[in-house]
N, C-alpha and C positions, 0 to 999 in steps of 0.2 A: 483236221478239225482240232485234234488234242496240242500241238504244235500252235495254233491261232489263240486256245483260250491261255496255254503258255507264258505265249509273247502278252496276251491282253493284261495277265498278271502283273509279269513284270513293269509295264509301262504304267499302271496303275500304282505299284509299290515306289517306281520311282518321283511319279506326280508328287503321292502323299509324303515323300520324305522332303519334297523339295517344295512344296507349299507348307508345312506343318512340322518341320523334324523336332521341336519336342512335345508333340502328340507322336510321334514317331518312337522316338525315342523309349515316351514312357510305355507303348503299346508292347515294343522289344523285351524292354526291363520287366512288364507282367509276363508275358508269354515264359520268359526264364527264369522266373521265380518258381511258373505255376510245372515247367520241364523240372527243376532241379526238387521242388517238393515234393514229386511224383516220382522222382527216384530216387531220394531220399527214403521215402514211405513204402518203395521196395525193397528195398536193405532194410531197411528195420523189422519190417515183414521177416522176410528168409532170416535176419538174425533170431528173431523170436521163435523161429520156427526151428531153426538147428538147434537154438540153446535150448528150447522145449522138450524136443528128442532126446538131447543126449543126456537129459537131466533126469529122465525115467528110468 
């Protein structure tokens, strides 16, 4: 079953790139704004957080 929704995935992501690739495109370019913001916003975290510490 996990293998079939897999495959079902893929054939759907290849459809939409190849009927629409720049709704494609731009869907890619959000999704790795919204990754690299979120680790961004991790690092800034734990920096705020070691520089907090060691600054008491």
């Amino acid at each position: 079953m996990r293998l079939i929704i897999i495959w079902l995935v893929v054939i759907f992501l290849v459809y939409s790139v190849i009927n629409d690739p720049e709704g494609s495109a731009d869907i890619v370019r959000a999704l790795w704004d919204l990754i690299w913001g979120a680790i961004t916003n991790i690092g800034r975290f734990f920096e705020e957080l070691f520089a907090g510490s060691l600054g008491r």
